[in-house]
C-alpha positions in Angstrom: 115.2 66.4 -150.0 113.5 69.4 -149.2 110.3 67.7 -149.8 111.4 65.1 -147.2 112.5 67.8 -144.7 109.3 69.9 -145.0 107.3 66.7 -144.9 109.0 65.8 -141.1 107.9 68.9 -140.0 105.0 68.3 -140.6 104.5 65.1 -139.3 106.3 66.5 -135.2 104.3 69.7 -136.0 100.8 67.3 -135.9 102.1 65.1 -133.2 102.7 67.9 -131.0 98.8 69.2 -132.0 97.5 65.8 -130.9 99.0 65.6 -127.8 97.9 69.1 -126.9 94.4 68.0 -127.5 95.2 64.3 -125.7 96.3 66.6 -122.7 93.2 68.9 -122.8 90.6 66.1 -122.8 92.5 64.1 -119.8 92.4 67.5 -117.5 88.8 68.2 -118.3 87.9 64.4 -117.3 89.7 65.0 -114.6 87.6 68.1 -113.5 84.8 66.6 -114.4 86.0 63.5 -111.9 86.6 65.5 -109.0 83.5 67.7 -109.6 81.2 64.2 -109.6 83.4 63.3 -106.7 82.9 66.5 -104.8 79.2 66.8 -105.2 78.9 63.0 -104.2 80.4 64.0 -101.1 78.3 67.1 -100.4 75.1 64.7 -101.1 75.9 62.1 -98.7 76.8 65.1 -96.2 73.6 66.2 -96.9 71.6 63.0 -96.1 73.5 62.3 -92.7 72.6 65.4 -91.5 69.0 64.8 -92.7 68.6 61.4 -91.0 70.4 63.6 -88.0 67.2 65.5 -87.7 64.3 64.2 -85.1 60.8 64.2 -86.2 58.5 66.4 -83.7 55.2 65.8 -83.3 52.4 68.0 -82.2 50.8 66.3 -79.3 47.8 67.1 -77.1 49.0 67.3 -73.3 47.0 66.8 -70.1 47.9 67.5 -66.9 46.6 64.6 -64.3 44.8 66.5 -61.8 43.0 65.0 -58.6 39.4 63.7 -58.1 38.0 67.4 -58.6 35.9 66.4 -61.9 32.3 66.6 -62.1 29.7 64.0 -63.2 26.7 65.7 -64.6 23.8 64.1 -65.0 20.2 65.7 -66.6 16.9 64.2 -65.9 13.3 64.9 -67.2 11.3 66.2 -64.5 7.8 67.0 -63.4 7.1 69.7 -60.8 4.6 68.8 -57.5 3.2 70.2 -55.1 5.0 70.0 -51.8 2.2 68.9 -50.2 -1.6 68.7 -51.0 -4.9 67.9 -49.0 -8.4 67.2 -50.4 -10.8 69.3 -47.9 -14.1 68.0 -46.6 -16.3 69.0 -44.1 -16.8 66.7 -40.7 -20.3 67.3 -40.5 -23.2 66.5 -42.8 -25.4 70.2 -44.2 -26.4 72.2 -46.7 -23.5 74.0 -48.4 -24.2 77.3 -48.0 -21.2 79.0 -49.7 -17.9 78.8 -51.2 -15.4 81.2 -51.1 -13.1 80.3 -53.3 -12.6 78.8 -56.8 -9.7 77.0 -59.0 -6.4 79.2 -59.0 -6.9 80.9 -55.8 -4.3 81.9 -53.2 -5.7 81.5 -49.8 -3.5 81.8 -46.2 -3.7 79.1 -43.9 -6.8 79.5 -41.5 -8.8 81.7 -44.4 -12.4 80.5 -44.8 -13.0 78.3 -47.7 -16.8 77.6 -47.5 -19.4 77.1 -44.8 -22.4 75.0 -44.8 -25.8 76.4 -43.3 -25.0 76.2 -39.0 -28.9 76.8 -37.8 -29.0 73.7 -36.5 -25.7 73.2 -35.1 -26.0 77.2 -33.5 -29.3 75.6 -32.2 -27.9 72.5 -30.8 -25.1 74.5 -28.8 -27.6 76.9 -27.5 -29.6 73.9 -25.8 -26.2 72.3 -24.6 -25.2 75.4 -22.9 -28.7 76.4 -21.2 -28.5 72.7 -20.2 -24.7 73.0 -18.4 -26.1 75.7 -16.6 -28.8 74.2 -15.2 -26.6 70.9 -14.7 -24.2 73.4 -12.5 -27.0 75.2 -10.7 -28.2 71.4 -9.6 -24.9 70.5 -8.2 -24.4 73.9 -6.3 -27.6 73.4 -4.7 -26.9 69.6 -4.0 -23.2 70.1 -2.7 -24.9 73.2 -0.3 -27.5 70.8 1.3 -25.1 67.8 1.8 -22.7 69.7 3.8 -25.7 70.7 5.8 -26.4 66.7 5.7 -30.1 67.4 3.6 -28.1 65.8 1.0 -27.1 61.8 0.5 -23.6 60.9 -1.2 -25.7 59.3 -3.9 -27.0 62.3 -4.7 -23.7 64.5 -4.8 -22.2 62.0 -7.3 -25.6 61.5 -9.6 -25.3 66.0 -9.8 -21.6 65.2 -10.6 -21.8 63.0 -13.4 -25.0 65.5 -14.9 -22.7 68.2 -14.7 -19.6 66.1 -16.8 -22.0 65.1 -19.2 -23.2 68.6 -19.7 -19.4 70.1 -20.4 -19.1 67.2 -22.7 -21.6 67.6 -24.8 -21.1 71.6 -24.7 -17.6 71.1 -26.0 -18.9 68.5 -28.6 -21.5 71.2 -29.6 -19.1 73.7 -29.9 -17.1 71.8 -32.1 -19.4 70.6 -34.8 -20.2 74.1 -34.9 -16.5 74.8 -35.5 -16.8 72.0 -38.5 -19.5 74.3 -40.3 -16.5 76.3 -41.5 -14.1 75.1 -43.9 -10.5 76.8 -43.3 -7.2 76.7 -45.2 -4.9 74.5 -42.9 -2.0 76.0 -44.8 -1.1 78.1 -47.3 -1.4 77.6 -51.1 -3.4 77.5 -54.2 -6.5 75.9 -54.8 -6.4 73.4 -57.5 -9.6 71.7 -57.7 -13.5 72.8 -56.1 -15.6 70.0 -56.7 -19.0 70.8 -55.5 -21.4 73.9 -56.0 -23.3 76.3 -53.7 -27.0 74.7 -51.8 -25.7 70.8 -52.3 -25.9 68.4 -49.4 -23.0 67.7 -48.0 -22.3 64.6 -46.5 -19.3 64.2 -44.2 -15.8 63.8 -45.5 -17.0 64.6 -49.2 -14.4 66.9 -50.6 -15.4 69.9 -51.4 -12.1 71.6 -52.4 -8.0 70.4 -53.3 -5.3 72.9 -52.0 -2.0 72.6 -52.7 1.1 73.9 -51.0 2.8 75.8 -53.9 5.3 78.0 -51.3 7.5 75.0 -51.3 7.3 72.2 -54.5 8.7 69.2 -54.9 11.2 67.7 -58.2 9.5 64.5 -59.1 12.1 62.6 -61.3 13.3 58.8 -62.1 17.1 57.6 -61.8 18.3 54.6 -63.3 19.1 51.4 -61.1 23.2 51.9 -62.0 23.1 56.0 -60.0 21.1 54.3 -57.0 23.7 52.8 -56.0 25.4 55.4 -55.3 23.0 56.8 -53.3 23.5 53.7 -51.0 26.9 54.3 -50.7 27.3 57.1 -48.5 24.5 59.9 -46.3 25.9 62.4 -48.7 23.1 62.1 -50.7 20.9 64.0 -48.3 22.4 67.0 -48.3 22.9 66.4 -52.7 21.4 69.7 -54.2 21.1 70.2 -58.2 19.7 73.2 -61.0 16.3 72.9 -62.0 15.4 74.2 -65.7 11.7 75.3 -66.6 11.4 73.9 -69.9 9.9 77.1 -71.2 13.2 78.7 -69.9 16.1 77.8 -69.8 17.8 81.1 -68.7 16.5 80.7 -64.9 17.7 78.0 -62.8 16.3 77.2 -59.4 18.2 75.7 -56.6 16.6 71.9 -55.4 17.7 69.8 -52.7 17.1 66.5 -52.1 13.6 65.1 -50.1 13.2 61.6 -50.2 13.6 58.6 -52.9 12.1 55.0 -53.1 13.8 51.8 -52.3 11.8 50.0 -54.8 12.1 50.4 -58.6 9.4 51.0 -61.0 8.4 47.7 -62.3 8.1 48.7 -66.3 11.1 50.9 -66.1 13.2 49.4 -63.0 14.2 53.2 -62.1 14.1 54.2 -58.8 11.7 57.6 -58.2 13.3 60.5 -56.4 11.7 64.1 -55.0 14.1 66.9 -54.7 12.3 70.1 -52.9 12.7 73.5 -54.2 11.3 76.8 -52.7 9.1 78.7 -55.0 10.5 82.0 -56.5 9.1 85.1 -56.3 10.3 86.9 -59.5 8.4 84.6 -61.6 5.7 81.8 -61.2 6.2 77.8 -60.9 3.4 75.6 -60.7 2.7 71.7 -60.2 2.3 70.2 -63.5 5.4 71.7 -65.0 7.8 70.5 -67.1 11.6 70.9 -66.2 14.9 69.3 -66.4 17.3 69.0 -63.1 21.1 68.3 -63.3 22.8 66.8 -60.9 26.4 66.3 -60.5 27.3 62.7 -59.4 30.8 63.0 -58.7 30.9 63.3 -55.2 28.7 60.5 -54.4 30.8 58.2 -56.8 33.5 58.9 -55.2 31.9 58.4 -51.7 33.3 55.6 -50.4 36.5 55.6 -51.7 38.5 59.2 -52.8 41.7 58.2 -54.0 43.3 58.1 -57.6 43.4 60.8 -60.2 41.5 61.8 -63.5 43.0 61.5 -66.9 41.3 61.9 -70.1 40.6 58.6 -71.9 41.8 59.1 -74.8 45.1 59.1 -73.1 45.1 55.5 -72.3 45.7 52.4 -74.6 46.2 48.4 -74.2 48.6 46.3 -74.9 49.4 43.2 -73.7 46.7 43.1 -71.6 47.4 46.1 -70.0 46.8 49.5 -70.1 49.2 51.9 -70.6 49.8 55.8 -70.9 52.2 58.3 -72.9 54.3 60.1 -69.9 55.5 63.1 -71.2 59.3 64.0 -70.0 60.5 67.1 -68.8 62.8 67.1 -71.9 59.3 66.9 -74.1 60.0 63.1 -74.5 57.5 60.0 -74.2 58.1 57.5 -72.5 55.5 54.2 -72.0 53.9 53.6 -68.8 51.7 51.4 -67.1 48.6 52.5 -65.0 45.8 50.4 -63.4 42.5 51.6 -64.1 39.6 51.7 -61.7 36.3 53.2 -63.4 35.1 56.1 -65.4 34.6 59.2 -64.2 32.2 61.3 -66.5 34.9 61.5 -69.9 37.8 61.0 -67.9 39.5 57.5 -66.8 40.6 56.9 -63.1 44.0 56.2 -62.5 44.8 54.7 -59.0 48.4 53.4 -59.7 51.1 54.7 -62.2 51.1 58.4 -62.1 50.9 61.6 -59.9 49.6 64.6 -59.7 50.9 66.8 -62.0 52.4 64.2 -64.3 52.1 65.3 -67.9 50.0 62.8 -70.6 49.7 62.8 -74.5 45.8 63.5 -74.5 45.5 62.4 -78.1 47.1 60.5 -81.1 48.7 57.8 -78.9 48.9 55.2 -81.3 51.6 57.4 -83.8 54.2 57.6 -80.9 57.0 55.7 -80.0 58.9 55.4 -77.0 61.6 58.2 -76.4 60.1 60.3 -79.2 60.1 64.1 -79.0 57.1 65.7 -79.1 55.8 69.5 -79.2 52.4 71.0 -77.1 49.4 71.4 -79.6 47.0 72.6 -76.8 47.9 72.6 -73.1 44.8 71.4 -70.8 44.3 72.3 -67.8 40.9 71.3 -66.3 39.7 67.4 -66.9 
């Protein structure tokens, strides 16, 4: 009996332990439930407010400015000289000397060589003695015709002796002149071809001088920049920097001469001279080597000013068209369309779709989308 008693005490006493244990296990699921349920709430929290955040991309931006660019343009060049004679006497003798040898700076009327004059002093001397006798003839023949000694046929035969005489005085005196060879301007000399005692025969050059005050830019454009030449006068007052291509740390101002209307048949470019005054803090000579830039904007732009410059990176196709990345004042882009007309040195010219002072995405347009917010990289100012 006892045994039975102690033996269903035993049995509630274990019942009670298991369901202690049964009660345990359910409330730690149940943490663990909510726990897993909590955190799978703060997760998905977490990933709406991810996908919440906007991407911002770094983007280069470009203000559109107005036709203010510059189109530079270097050519190989060759200096001249400005203008260059090749000296000879007019009358045929003996040289007797020259003055003056290669490299020389002479002044306009300075004495470059003479040839022996005896014979031309000689001839003057007789035309002289013979005007005066030609005038003392018509004073005595006017005298007696007034006084009727005289016939009319006589007055005018005294006449004529008398033109004839001045003539050939003056004609002496010249040739005499032509024994001298002067400088007509000044310059160097850059060539003497004959020596001292040669006969000389008329219009046999004796010495080259060159204008080296004022040179000329001797340089050949392509046929695609003549045209623009044709389009407007500007041209003629065009002015560009000349290099020496032994150094390039002096630049001299050139302006533009003169250019051909017909192209070089090998190279079908157009030759042009540009004129530039010699400087006086160091020495340029014909011959030279140089380089002369140019800028071609303004003559491109001639005829016809309007539109504005973008870079041309900025612009893309699609569908046919072009199109450009506007940015917002917001920092958004937004797609727009533009019509293109020509290139401008590295910039494209816009003559429909934007203003002045419209901002575009300079760079990297084909990784934006429209409405996307973007961020300034580098801010550009000049185009």
């Amino acid at each position: 009996m006892n045994i039975t008693a102690n033996s269903g005490k035993s049995s509630a006493l274990l019942f009670i332990l298991l369901l202690l244990s049964t009660l345990t296990a359910c409330k730690g699921a149940g943490n663990a439930m909510a726990d897993e349920a909590s955190g799978g709430t703060e997760s998905t929290e977490n990933s709406e407010k991810m996908a919440k955040e906007e991407i911002v991309r770094p983007a280069i931006i470009s203000e559109v400015m107005g036709l203010q660019g510059t189109s530079l343009r270097s050519f190989p060049a060759l200096i001249e000289a400005n203008k260059k004679s090749d000296l000879a006497f007019r009358v045929p003798g003996q040289l007797e000397k020259v003055m003056v040898k290669s490299g020389s700076q002479v002044k306009k009327g300075q004495l470059l060589a003479q040839i022996d004059s005896t014979d031309y002093q000689n001839a003057y001397d007789d035309r002289i003695a013979k005007l005066n006798l030609a005038k003392t003839k018509y004073k005595q023949t006017t005298t007696l015709f007034k006084k009727r000694y005289a016939s009319q046929a006589e007055v005018d035969a005294v006449t004529a002796e008398l033109k004839a005489a001045e003539v050939a005085v003056k004609q002496a005196k010249t040739d005499l002149t032509y024994t001298k060879l002067r400088a007509p301007f000044t310059g160097a000399i850059s060539h003497v071809d004959i020596e001292n005692f040669q006969f000389i025969q008329p219009q046999q050059t004796i010495v080259q001088l060159q204008n080296t005050t004022q040179l000329d830019v001797q340089f050949d454009i392509p046929e695609t920049l003549i045209k623009s030449l044709r389009k407007s006068d500007k041209y003629k007052s065009m002015c560009g920097k000349v290099k020496l291509a032994s150094d390039n740390n002096n630049e001299i101002k050139a302006c533009y001469k003169e250019h051909d209307s017909v192209p070089d048949q090998a190279t079908r470019s157009y030759p042009v001279l540009f004129s530039l005054k010699n400087p006086e803090n160091y020495n340029v000579l014909p011959g030279m080597s140089v380089d002369i830039e140019l800028d071609f904007a303004e003559l491109e732009l001639a005829t016809d000013n309007k539109g504005l410059l973008i870079p041309v990176e900025a612009v893309f196709d699609e569908n046919d068209k072009q199109w450009v990345w506007k940015v917002t004042e917001d920092m958004r882009v937004t797609k727009t369309n533009v019509t293109v007309k020509g290139i401008v040195k590295d910039n494209i010219r816009i003559i429909d779709g934007l203003s002045a002072g419209d901002k575009v995405v300079a760079a990297g347009v084909s990784y934006l989308a429209e409405g996307q917010k973007i961020r300034p990289l580098t801010k550009e100012r000049g185009l």
